[in-house]
N, C-alpha and C positions, 0 to 999 in steps of 0.2 A: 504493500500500500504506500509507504514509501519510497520513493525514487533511489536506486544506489549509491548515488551521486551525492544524496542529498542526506544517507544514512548515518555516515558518521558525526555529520554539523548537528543533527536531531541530538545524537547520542550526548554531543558536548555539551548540547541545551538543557538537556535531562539533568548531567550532572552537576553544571553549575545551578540551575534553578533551584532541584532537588536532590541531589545528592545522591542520586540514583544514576540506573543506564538503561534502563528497559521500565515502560508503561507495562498497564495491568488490562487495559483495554483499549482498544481504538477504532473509529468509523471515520467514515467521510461522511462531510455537510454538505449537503446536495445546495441548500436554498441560498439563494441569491444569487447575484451574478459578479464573478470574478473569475482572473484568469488563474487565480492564485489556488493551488491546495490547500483545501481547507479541513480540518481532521477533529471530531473531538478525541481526547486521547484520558485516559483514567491514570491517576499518578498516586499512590496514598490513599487509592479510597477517594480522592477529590477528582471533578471532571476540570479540566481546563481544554483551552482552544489554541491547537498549535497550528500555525498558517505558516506555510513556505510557496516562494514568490518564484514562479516559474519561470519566468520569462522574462528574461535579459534585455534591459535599456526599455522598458516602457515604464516601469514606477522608480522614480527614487527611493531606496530603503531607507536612508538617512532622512529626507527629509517626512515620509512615510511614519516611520518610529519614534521621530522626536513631534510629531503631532498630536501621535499616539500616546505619547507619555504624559504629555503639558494637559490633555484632555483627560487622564486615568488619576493624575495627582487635584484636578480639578472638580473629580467626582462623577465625571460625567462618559467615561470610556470604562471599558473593565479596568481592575488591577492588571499591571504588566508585570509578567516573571523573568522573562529574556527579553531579547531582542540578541540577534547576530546581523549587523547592516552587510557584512562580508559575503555572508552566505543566506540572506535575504528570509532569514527565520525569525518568527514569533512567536511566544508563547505568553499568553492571557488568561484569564480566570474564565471561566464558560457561563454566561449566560442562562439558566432557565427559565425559560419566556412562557410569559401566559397570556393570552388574548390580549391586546389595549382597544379596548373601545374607542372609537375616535371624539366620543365626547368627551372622553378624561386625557382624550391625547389635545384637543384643541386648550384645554386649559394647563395641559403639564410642559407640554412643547415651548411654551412665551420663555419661561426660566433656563432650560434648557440650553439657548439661544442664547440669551442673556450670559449665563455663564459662558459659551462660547467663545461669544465676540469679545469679553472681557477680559481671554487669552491674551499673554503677549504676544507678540508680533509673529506666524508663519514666517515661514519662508515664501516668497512669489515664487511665481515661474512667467516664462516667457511666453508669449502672446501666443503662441501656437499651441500652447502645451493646456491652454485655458478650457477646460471643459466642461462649465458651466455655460448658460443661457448668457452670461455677459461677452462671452467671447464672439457674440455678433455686432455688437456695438462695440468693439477692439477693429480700427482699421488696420488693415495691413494684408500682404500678400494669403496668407494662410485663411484669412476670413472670404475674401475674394475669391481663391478657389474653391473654397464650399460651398460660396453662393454659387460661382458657374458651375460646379458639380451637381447643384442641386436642379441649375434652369436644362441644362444638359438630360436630368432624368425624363424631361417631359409629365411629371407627376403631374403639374396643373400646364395650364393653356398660358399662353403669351402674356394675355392680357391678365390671370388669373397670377403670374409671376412678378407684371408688372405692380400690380395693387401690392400684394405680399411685400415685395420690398419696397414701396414706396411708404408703408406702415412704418416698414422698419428703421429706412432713413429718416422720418419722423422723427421716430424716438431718438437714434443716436446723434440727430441734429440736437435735441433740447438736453438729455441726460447727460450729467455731469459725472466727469471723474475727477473726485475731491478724495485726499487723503482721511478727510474725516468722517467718512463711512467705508475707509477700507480696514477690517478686520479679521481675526484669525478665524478661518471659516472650513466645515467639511466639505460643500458641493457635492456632497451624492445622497442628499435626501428625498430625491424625487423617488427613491425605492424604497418602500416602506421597508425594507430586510434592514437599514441599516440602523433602523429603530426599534429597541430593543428594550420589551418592558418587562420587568422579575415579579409583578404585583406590588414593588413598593419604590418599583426605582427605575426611572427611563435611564437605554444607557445608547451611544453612540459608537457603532462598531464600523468597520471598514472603511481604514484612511486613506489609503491609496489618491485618494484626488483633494486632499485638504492643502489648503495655500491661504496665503493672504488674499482676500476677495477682497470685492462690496456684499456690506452688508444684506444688501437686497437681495441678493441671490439666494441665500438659506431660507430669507423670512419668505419671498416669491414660489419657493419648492415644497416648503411646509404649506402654507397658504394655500398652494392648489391642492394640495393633497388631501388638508380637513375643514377648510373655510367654505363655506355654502353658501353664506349671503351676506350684505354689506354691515347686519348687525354684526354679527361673528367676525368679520374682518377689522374693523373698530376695537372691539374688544379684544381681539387677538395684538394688533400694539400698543394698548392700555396696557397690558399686560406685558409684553416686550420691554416699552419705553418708560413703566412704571409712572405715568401719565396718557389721558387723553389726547391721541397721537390729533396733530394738527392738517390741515388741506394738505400741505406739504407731503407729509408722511404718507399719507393716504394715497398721495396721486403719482411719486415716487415708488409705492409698493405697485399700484395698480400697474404700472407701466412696463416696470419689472416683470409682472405676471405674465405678461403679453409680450414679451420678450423671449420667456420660457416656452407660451404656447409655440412661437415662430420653431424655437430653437426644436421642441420635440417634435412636430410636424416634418421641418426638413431632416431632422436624424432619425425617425422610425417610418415616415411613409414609404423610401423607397427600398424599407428591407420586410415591408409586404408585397401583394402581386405588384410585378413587374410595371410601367404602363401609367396612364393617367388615371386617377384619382377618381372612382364612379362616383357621382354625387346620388346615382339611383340605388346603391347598395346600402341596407339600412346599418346604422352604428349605435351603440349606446350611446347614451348621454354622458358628457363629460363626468359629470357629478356622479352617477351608477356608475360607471367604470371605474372612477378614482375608490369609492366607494368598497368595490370588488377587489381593488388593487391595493387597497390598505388590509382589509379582511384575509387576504390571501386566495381569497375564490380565482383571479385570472394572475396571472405572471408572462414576464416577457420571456417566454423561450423558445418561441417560436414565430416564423415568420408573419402567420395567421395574425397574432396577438400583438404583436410590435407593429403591425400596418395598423392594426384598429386605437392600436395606442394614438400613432402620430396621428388616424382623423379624428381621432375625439378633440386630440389638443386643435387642430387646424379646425374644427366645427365650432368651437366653444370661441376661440379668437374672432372666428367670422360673428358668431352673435355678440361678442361685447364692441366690434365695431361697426355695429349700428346703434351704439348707444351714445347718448350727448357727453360721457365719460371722459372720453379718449383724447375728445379734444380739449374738454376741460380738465384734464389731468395735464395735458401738453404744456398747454397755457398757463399755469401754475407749475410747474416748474421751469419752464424756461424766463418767468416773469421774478422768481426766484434769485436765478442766478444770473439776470442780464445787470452787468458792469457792477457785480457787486460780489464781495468773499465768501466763499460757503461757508455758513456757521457749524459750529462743528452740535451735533445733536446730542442732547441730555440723555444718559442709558443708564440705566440702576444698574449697580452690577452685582447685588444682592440678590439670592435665591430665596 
């Protein structure tokens, strides 16, 4: 079950963690999506979570581990027992998860976040390597080819291409990159896997894409995941911001949100059927699918289910831009920041 390769660095991990050289049990964790081996392994009578990192040059283990740590001493990641950055191992305390309803997840998630962001500073990375929803509003070569990758698949019609990025140059006309909502952030919350509840304690598992962001990126991926309607979104950065979040905040998340729609639209529709995009094949509703996708009912593992992914997001986009929103979110932040310094925003950093 272990790799050969990879037998001996396990063995070292064993004994420096525990003072042992052989586990008492072991399986693979099938759920979620990674490229990494993911094992529970029995040590003492205790389960822990040993991950080793397959695949050379796509994650940084350094920067990987030290995210993972800053968020484990934070309370908010499992405890860490190892780490090996050399030979790209980890060993964690194992999680026993029990359902999270999403109504106790839309009130647990605000603090969450808050501890988060309240990390010191990530490490970035480089514009290419951005793989959140903000990396469309990042100009530069690597975003331009995903755009022409994406016009190139034919999924929508000319004119259907045109609107979509015309949205999107919208947004990245008005949306600002201020240092003071860049913070230490995971980016891979749109998969409910990597939220993690034991009955008395959300934990944040799978760092692989944690960096220094904007802040908006985590709150816009939890947000679409358990916010249903504009009371609950209110409420969800009252709670955040430990204040009644202001137009500003509001119209900054909203816009955010709609950013994420573009972003999972162009990265799941063309890894369903091939071709354009039927508007006559019927989809769930955004909110049921997310719904089923928090729950565990649908998952992306198959071509099927990651096409209907990306139209829920591109159907749910299309109906919030018919709405007076968009533009008056526009307008409120770009009225914001015309010839004037980004004020840096009040966050409690108390849980």
């Amino acid at each position: 079950m272990i790799p050969q390769e990879k037998s001996a660095a396990v063995t070292q991990g064993l004994r420096e963690a525990f003072g042992v050289t052989e586990f008492e049990e072991i399986r693979t964790i099938t759920k979620g999506r990674t490229s990494s081996l993911v094992l529970r392994i029995v040590v003492r009578g205790n389960p822990y979570l040993l991950k080793i990192i397959m695949r050379a040059n796509t994650i940084s283990p350094a920067r990987q581990f030290g995210c993972m740590r800053a968020a484990a001493e934070a309370g908010i990641a499992p405890q860490v027992r190892y780490t090996s950055i050399e030979n790209g191992i980890s060993i964690t305390d194992f999680v026993e998860e029990i359902p999270f309803p999403a109504s106790e997840a839309l009130v647990r998630m605000p603090a969450v976040l808050r501890t988060l962001h309240a990390l010191p500073p990530f490490p970035g990375v480089e514009n290419r390597f951005n793989t959140t929803c903000l990396f469309l509003l990042n100009q530069g070569a690597a975003r331009d080819g995903f755009i022409q990758h994406f016009r190139a698949s034919n999924i929508f019609s000319k004119s259907e291409c045109d609107e979509f990025f015309g949205w999107l140059e919208q947004v990245a006309a008005v949306y600002p990159h201020d240092e003071a909502n860049m913070v230490s952030s995971h980016n891979d919350m749109f998969k409910p896997d990597n939220i993690l509840f034991d009955g008395q304690h959300v934990w944040l598992v799978d760092w692989e894409a944690a960096f220094r962001n904007d802040r908006y990126a985590d709150l816009a991926a939890v947000a679409n995941l358990l916010v249903t309607n504009e009371s609950e979104e209110r409420a969800f950065l009252k709670s955040y911001f430990g204040q009644e979040p202001d137009a500003y905040q509001l119209a900054r998340l909203f816009l955010m949100k709609q950013v994420a729609h573009m972003f999972y639209a162009m990265a799941f529709l063309p890894q369903g059927s091939p071709g354009p995009v039927s508007q006559s094949e019927s989809a769930p509703s955004f909110r049921d699918f997310q719904r089923r996708f928090w729950t565990g009912e649908v998952a992306l593992v198959d071509s099927q289910a990651k096409g209907t992914y990306g139209k829920v997001h591109w159907e749910r986009l299309l109906m919030n831009m018919r709405q007076g929103r968009f533009e008056e979110a526009l307008r409120i932040v770009s009225e914001r920041h015309a010839g004037s310094q980004v004020p840096t925003p009040e966050v409690a950093v108390q849980v």
